[in-house]
Z-matrix of the N, CA and C atoms (Angstrom, degrees):
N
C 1 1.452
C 2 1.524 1 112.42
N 3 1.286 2 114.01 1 -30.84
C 4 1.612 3 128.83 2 -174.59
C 5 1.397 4 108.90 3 -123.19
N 6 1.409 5 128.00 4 68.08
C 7 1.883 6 116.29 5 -165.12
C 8 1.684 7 81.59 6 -67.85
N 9 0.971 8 133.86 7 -67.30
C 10 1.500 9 162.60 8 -132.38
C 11 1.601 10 106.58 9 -77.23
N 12 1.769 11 106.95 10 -36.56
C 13 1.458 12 92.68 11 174.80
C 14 1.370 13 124.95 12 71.27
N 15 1.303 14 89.58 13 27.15
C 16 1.585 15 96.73 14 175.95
C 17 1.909 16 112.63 15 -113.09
N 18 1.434 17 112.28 16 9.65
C 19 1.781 18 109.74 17 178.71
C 20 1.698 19 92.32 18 -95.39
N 21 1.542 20 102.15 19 152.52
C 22 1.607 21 109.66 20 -173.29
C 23 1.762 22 88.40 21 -87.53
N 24 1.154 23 122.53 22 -23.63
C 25 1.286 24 123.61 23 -163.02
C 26 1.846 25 116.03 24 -49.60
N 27 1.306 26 100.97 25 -18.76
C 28 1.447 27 122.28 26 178.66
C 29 1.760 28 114.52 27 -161.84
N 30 1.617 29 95.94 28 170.44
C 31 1.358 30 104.84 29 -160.47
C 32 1.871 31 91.61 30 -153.21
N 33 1.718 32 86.47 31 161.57
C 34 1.734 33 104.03 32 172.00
C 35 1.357 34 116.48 33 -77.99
N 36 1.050 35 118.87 34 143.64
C 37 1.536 36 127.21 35 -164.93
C 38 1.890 37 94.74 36 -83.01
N 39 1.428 38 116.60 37 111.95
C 40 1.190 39 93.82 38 147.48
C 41 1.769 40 93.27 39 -160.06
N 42 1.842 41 85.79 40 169.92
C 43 1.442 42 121.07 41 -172.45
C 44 1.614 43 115.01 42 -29.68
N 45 1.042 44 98.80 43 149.71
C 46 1.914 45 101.28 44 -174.11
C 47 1.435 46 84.13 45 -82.50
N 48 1.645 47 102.45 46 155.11
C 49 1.841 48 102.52 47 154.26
C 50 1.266 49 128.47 48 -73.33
N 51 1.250 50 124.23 49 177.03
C 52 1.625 51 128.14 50 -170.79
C 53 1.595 52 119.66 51 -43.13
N 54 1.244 53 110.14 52 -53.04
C 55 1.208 54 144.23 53 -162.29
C 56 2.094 55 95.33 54 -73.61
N 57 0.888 56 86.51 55 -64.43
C 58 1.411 57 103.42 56 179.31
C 59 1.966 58 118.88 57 -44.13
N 60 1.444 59 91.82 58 -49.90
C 61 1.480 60 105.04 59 160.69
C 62 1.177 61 126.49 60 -35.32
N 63 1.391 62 84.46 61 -71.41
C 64 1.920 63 111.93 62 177.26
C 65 1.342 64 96.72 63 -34.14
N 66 1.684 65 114.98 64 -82.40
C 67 1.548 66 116.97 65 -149.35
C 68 1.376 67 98.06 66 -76.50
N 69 1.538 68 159.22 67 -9.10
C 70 1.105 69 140.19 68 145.98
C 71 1.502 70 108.75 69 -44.43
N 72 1.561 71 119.39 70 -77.29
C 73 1.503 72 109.41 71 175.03
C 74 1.614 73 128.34 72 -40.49
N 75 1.619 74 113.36 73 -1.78
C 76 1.750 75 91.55 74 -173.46
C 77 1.580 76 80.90 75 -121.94
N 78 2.073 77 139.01 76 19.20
C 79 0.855 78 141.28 77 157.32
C 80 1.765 79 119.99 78 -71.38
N 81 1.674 80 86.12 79 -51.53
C 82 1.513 81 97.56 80 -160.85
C 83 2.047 82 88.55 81 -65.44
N 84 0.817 83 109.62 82 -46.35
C 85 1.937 84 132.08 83 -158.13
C 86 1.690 85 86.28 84 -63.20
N 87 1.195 86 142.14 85 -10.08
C 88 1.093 87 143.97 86 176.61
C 89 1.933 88 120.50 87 65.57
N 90 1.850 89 105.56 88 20.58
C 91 1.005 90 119.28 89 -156.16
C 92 1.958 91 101.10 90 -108.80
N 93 1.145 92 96.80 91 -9.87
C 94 1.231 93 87.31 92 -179.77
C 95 1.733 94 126.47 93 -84.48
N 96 1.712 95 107.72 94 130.34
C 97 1.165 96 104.05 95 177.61
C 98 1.551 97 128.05 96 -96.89
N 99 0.943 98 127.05 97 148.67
C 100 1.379 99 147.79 98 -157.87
C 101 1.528 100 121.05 99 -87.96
N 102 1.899 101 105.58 100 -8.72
C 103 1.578 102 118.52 101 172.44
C 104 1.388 103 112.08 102 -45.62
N 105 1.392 104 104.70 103 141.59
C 106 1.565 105 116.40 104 168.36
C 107 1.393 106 140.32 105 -118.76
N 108 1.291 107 136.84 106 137.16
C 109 1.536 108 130.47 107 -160.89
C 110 1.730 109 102.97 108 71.17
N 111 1.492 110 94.45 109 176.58
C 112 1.492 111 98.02 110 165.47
C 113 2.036 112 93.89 111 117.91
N 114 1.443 113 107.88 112 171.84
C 115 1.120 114 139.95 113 161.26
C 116 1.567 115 115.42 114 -47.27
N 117 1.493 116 122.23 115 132.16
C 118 1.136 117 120.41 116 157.01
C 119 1.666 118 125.18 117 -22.86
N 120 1.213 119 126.30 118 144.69
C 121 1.419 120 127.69 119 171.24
C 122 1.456 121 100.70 120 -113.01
N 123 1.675 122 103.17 121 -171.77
C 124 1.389 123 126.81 122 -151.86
C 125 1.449 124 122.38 123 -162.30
N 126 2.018 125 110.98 124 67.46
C 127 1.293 126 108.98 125 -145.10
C 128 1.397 127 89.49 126 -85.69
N 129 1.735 128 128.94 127 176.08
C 130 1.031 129 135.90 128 173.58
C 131 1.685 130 110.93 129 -63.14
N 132 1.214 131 122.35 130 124.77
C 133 1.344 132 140.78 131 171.64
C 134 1.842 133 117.86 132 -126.03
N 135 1.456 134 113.35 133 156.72
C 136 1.085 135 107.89 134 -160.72
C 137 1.664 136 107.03 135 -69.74
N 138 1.476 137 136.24 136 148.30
C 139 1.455 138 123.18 137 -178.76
C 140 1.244 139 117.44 138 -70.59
N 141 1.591 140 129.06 139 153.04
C 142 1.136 141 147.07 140 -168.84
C 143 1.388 142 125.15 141 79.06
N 144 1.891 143 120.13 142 10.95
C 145 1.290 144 115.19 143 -165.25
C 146 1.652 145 97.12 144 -89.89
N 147 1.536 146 129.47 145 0.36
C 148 1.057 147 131.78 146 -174.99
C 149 1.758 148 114.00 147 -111.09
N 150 1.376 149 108.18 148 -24.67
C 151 1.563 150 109.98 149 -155.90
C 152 1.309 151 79.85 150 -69.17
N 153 1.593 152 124.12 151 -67.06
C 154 1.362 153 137.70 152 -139.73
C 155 1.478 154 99.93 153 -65.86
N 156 1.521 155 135.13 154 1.27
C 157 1.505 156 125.64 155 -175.15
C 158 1.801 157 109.83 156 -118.97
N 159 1.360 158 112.55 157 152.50
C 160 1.321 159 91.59 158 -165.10
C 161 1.374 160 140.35 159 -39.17
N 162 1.293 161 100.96 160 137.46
C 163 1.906 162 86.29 161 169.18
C 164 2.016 163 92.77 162 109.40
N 165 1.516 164 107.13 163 -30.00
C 166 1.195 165 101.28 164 -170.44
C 167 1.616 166 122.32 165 16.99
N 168 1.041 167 91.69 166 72.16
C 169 1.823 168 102.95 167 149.84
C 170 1.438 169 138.86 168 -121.57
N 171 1.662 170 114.19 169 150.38
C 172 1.796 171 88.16 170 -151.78
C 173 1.338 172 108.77 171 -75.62
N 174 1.200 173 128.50 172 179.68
C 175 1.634 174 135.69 173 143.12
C 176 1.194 175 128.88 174 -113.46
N 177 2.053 176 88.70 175 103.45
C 178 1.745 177 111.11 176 -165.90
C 179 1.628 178 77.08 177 -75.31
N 180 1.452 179 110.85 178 151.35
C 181 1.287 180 137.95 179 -158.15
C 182 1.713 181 94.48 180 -98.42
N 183 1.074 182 141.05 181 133.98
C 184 1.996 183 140.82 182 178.29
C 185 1.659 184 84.36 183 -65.05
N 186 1.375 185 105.57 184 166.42
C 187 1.368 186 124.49 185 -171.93
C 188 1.829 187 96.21 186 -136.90
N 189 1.293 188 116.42 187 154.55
C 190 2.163 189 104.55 188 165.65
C 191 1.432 190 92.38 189 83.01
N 192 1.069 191 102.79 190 -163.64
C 193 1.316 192 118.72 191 169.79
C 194 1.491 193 134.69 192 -60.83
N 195 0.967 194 113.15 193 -13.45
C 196 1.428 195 119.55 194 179.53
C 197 1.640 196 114.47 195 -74.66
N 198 1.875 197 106.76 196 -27.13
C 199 1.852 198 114.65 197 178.21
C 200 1.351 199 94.35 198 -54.26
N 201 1.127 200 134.12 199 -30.49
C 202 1.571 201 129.14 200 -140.78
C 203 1.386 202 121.37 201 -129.65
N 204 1.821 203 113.15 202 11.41
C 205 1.228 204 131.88 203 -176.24
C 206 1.679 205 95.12 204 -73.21
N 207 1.603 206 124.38 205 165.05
C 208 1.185 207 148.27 206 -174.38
C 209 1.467 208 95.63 207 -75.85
N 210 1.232 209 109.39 208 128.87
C 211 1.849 210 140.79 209 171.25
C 212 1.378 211 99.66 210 -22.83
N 213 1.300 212 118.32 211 -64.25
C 214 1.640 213 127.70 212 172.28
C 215 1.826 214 108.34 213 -26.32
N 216 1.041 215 116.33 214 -40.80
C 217 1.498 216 102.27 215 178.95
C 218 1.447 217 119.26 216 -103.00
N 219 1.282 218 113.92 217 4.62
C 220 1.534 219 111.97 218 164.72
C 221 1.743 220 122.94 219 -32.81
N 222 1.074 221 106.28 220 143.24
C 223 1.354 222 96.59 221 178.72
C 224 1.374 223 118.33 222 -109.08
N 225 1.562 224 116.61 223 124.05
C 226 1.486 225 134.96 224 -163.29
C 227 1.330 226 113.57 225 -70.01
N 228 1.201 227 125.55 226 109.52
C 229 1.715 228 111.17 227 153.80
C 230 1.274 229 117.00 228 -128.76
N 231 1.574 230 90.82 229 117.80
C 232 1.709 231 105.24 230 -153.66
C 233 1.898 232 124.85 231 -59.30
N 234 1.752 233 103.21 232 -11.57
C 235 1.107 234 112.12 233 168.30
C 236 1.457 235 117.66 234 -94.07
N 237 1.328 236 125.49 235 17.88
C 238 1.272 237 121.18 236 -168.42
C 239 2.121 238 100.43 237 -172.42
N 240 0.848 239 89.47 238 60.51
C 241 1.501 240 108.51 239 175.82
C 242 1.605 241 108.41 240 -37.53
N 243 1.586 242 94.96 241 145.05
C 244 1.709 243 84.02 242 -176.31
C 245 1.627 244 108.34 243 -74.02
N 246 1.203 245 127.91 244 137.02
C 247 1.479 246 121.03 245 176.31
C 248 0.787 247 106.59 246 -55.51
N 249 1.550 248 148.06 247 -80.87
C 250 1.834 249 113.39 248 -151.34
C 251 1.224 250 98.19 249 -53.06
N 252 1.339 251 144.06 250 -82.04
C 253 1.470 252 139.62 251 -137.33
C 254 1.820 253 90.74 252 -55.70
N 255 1.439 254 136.60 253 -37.20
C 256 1.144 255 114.71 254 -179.38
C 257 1.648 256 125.53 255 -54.69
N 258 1.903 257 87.86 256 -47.91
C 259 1.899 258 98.80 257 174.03
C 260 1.385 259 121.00 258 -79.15
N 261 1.536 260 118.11 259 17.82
C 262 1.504 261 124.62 260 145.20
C 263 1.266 262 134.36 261 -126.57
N 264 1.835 263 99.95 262 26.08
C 265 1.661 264 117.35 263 159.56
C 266 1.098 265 102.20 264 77.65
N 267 1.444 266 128.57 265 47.17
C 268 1.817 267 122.18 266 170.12
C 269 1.530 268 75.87 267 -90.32
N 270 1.364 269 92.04 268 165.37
C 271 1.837 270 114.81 269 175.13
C 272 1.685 271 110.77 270 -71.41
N 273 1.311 272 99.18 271 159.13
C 274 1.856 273 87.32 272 -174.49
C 275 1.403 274 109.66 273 -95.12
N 276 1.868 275 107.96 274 -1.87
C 277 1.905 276 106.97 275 -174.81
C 278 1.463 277 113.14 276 99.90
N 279 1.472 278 108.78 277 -33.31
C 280 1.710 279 121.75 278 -178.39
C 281 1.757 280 105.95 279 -42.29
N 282 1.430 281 120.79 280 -35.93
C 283 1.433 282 130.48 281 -177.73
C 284 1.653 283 103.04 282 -158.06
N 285 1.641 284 110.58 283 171.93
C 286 1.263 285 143.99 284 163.45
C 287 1.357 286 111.33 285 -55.07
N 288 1.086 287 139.66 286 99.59
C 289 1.590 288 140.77 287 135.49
C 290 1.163 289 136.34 288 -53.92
N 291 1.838 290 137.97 289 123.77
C 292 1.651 291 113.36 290 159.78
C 293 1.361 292 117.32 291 -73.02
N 294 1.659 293 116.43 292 -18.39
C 295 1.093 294 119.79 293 -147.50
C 296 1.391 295 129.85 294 -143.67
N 297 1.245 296 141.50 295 58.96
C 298 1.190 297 153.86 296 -155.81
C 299 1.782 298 115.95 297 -23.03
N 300 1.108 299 126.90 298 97.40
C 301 1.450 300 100.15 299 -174.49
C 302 1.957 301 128.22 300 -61.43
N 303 1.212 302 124.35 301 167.67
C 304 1.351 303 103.08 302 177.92
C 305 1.758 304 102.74 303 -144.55
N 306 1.165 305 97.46 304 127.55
C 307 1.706 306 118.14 305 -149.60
C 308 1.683 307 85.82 306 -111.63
N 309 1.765 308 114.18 307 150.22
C 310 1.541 309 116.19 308 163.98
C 311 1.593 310 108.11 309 -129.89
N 312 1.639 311 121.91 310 69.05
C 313 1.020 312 115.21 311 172.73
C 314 1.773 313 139.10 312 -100.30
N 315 1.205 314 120.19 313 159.94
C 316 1.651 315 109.46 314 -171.95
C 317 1.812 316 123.39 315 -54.19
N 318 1.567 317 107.22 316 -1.19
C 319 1.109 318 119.28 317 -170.77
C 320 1.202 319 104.57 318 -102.47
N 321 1.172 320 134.87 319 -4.25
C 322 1.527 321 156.16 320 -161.71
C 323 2.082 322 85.10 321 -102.39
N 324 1.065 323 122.91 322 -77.07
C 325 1.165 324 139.03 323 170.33
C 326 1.470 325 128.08 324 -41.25
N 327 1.364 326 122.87 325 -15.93
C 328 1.035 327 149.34 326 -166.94
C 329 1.765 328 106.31 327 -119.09
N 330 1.109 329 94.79 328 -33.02
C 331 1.594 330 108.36 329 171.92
C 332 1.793 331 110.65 330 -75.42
N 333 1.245 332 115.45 331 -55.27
C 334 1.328 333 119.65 332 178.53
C 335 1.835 334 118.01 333 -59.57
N 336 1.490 335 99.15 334 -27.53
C 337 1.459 336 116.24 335 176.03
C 338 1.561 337 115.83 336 -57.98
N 339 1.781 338 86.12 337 -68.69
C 340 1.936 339 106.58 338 -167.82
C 341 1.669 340 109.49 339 -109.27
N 342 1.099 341 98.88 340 2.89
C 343 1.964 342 76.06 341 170.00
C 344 1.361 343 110.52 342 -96.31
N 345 1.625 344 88.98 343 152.46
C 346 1.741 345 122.97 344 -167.06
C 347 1.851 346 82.50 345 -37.87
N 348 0.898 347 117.09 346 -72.36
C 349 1.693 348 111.95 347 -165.89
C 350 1.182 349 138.98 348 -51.97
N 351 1.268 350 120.72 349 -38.58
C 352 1.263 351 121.08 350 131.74
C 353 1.474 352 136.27 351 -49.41
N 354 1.572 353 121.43 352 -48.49
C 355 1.395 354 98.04 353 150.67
C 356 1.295 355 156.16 354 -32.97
N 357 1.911 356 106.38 355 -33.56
C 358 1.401 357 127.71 356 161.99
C 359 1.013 358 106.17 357 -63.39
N 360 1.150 359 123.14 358 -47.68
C 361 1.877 360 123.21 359 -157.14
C 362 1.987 361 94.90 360 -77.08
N 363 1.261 362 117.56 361 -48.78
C 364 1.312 363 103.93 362 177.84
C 365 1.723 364 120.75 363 -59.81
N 366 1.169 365 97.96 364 -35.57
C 367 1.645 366 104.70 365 176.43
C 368 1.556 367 121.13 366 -60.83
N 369 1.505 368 104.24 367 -46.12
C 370 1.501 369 113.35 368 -177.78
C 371 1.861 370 101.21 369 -67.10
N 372 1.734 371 117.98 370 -20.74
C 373 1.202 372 96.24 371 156.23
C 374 0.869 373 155.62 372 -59.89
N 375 1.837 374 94.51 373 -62.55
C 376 1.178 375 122.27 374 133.12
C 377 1.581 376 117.95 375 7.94
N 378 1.105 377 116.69 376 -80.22
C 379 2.111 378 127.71 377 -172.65
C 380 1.854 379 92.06 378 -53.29
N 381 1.071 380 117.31 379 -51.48
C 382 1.214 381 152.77 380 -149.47
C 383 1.444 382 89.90 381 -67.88
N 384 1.371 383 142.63 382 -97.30
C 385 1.415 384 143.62 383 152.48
C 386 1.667 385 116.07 384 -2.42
N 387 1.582 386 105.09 385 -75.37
C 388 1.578 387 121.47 386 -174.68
C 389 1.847 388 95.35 387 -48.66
N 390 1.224 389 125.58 388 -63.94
C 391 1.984 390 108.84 389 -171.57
C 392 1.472 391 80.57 390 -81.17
N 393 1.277 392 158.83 391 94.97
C 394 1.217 393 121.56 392 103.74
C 395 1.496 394 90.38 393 -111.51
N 396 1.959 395 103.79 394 161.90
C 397 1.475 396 112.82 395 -173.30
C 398 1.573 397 115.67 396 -76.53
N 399 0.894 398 143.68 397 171.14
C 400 1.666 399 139.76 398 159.57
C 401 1.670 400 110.12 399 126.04
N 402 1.269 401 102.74 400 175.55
C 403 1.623 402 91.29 401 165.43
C 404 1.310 403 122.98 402 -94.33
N 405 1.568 404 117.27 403 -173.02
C 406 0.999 405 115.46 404 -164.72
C 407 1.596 406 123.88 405 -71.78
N 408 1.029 407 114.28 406 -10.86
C 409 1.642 408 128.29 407 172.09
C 410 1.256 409 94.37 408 -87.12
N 411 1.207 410 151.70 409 -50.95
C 412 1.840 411 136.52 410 -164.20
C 413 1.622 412 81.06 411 -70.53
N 414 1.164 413 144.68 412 -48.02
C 415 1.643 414 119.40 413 -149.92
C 416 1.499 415 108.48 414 -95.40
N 417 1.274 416 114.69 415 -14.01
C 418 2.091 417 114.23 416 143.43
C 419 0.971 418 137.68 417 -37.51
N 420 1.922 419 93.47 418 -49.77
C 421 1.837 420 98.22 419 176.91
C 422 1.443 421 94.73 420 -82.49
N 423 1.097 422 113.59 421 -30.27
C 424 1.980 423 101.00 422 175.54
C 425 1.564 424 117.52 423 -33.69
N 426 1.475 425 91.53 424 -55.06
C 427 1.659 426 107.16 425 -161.66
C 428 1.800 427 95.58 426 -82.12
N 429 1.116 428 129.00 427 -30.12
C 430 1.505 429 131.19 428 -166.56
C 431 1.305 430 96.54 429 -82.88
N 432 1.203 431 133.60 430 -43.65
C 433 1.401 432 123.13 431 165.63
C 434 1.569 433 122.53 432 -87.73
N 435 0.810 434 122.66 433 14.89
C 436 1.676 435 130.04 434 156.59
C 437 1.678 436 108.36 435 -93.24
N 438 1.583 437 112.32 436 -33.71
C 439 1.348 438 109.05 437 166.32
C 440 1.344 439 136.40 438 -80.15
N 441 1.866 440 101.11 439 -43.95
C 442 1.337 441 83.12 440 -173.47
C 443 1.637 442 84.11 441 -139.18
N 444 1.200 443 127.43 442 56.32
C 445 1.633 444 146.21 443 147.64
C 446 1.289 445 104.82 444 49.18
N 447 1.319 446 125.48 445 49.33
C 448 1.558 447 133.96 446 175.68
C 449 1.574 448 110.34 447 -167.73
N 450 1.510 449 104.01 448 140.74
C 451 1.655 450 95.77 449 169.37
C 452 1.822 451 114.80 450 -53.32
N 453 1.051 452 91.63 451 164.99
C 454 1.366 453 104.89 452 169.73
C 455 2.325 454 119.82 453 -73.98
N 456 1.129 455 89.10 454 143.93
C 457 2.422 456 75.78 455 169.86
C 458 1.265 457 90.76 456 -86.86
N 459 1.559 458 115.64 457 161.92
C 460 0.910 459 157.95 458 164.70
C 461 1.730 460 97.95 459 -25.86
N 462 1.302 461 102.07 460 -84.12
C 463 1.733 462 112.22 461 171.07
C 464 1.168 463 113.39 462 -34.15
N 465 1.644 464 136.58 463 -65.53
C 466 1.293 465 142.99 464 149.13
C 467 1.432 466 111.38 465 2.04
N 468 1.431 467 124.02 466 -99.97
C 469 1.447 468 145.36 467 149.20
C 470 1.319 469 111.97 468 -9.63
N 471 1.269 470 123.73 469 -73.93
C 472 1.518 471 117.33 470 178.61
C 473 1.674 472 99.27 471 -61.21
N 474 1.070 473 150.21 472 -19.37
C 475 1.459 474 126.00 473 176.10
C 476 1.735 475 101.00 474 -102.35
N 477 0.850 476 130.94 475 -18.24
C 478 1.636 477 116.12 476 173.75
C 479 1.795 478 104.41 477 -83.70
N 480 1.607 479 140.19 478 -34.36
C 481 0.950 480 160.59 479 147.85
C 482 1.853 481 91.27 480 -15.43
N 483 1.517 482 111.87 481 -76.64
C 484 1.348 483 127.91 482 -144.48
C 485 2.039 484 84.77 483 -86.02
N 486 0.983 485 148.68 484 -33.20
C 487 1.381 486 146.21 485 141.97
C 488 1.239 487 146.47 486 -24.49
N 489 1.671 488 101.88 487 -46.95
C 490 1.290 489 131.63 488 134.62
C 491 1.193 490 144.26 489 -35.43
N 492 1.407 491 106.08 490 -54.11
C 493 1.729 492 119.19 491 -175.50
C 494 1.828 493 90.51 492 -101.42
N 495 1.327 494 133.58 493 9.78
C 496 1.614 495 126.33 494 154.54
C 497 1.320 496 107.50 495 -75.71
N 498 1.995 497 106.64 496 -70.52
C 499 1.131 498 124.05 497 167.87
C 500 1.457 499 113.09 498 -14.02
N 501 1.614 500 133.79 499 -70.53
C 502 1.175 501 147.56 500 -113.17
C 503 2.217 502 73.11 501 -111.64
N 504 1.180 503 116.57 502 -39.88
C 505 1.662 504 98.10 503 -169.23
C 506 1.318 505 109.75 504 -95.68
N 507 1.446 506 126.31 505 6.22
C 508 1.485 507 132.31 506 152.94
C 509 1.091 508 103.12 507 -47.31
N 510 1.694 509 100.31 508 -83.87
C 511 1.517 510 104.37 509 166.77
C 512 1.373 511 147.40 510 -3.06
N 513 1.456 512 87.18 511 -66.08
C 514 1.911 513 107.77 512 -157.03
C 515 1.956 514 92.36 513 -69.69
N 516 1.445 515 101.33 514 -42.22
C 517 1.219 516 110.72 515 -170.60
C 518 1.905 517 117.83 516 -78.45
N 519 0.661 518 107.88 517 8.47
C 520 1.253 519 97.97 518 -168.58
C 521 1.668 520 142.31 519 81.76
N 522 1.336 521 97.39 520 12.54
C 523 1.359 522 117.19 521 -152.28
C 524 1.748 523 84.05 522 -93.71
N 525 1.197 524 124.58 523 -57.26
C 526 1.371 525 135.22 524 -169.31
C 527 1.615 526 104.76 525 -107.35
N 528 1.438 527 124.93 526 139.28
C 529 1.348 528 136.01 527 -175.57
C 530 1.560 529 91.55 528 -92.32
N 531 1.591 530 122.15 529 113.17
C 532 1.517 531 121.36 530 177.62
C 533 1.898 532 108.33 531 -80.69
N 534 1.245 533 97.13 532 -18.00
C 535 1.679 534 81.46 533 -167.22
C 536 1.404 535 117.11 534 -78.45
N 537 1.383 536 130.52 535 -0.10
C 538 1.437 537 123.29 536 155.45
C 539 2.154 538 135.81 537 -88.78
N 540 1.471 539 72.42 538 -3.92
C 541 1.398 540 108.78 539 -176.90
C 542 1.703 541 95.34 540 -93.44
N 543 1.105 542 109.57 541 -65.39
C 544 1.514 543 108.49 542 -161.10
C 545 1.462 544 106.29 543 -62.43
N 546 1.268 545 110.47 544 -44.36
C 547 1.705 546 109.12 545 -166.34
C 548 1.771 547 114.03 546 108.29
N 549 1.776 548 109.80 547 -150.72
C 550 1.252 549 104.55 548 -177.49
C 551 2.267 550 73.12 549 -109.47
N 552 1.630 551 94.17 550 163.16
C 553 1.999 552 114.14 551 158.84
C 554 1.455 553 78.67 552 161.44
N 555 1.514 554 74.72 553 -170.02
C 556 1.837 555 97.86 554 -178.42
C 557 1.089 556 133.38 555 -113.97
N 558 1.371 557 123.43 556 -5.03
C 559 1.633 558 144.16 557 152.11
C 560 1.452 559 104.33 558 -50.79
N 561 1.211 560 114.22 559 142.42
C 562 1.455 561 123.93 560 -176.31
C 563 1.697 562 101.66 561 -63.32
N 564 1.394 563 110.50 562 150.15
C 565 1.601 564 114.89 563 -150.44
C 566 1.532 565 104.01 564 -86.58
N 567 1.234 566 132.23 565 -5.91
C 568 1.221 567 139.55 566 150.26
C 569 1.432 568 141.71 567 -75.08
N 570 1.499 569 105.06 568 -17.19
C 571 1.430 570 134.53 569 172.82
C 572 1.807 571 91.97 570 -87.56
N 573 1.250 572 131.47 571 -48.38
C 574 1.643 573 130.32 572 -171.43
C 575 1.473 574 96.82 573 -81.13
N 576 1.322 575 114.94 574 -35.55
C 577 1.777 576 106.73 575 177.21
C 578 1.182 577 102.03 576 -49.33
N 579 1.356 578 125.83 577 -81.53
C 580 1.815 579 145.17 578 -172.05
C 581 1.437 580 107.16 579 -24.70
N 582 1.325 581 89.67 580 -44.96
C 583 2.281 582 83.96 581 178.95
C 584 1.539 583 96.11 582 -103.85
N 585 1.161 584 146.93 583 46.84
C 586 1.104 585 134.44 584 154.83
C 587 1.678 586 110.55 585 -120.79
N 588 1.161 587 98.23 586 -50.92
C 589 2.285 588 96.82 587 140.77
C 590 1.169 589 107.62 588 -21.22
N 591 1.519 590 120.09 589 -77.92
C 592 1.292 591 118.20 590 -155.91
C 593 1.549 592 119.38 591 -79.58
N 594 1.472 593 113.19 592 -14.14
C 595 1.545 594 112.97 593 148.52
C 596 1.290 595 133.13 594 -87.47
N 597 1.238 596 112.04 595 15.22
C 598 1.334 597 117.89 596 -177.74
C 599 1.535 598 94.98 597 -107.22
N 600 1.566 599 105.05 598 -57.84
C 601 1.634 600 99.17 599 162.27
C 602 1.607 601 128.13 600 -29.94
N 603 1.096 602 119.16 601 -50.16
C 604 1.463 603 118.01 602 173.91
C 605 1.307 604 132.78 603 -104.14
N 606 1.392 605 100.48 604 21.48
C 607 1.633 606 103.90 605 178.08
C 608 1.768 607 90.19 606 -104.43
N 609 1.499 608 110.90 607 -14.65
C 610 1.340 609 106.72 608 155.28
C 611 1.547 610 153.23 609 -113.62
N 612 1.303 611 95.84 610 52.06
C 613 1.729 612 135.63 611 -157.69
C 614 1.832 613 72.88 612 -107.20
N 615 1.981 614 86.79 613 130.12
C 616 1.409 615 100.03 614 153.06
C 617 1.350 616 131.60 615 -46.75
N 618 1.722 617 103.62 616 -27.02
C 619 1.541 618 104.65 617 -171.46
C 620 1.677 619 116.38 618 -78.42
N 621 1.375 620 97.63 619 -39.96
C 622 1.372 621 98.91 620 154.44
C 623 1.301 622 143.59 621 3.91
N 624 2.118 623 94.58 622 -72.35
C 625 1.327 624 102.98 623 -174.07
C 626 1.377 625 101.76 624 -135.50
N 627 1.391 626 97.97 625 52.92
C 628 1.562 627 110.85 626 162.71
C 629 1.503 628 117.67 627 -142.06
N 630 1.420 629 116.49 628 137.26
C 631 1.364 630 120.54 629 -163.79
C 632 2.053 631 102.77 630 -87.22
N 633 0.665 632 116.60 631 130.40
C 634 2.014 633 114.87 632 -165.36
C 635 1.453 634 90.32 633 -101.77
């Protein structure tokens, strides 16, 4: 109907930028703070992405509110780029860009999985899911619309539902150790594991970190 792409009525699906990622994930995770102005920050990144570049100095990670301030105040060091924004193609500062490149690699995917920051952000759901009241289908669409701003289909639901109650008897049983999974809250650490699976699961959904 549109080869040409010229009706405002719609648009091409593509990837959020680096930055953008970030503060969606510390939105949905309910971790993001809203402070303004101020000093560079210092979000958690994996260790050694700083020693090994000139100057080698470490990056002590902000603690409080400052882990969880908006991408915009990250603090730049142009020889040692912050990793996520590097492994989702923000520029490194070295020069002027028109044009951001946009890369789809397994390390991109692997990043949303296992980095320290995303782990927080799934965990702080995680807590987040486990105290709220209802059953386990009302606190899906909780989390499915905190992620990706729409109820869940039917199909949807019945397979994150049936994910859940696996997740949750790893757990219960002994099969899986919840307390490195779960984090620190106060819900029993197998009840915060079970929904922290399932926010980790969808904080790494294409839809996620793609604008439709």
């Amino acid at each position: 109907l549109d080869p040409d792409n010229h009706l405002l009525s719609r648009g091409p699906q593509v990837r959020l930028e680096a930055e953008i990622i970030r503060d969606a994930a510390l939105r949905a995770s309910g971790l993001l703070s809203t402070k303004m102005g101020g000093p560079g920050v210092y979000p958690p990144q994996p260790a050694g992405v700083t020693e090994v570049a000139y100057g080698g100095s470490a990056w002590n990670a902000s603690e409080g509110e400052d882990r969880h301030r908006r991408s915009v105040y990250t603090f730049t060091k142009r020889t040692a780029p912050f990793a996520m924004f590097n492994t989702f193609d923000a520029p490194t500062g070295e020069s002027c860009i028109a044009r951001r490149d946009v890369s789809n690699t397994p390390l991109q995917a692997l990043t949303l999985l296992n980095d320290v920051f995303f782990m927080e952000a799934s965990q702080a759901m995680g807590r987040l899911l486990a105290a709220q009241p209802g059953s386990d289908q009302a606190r899906i669409r909780t989390a499915f619309r905190r992620c990706l701003t729409r109820p869940p289909a039917p199909a949807e639901l019945d397979v994150l539902t049936r994910f859940l109650q696996t997740q949750r008897s790893r757990f219960t049983s002994g099969q899986l150790d919840p307390a490195p999974v779960a984090g620190s809250g106060d819900a029993p650490p197998a009840e915060r594991a079970a929904w922290t699976t399932l926010a980790r699961a969808l904080l790494n959904t294409d839809e996620m970190i793609t604008k439709d």
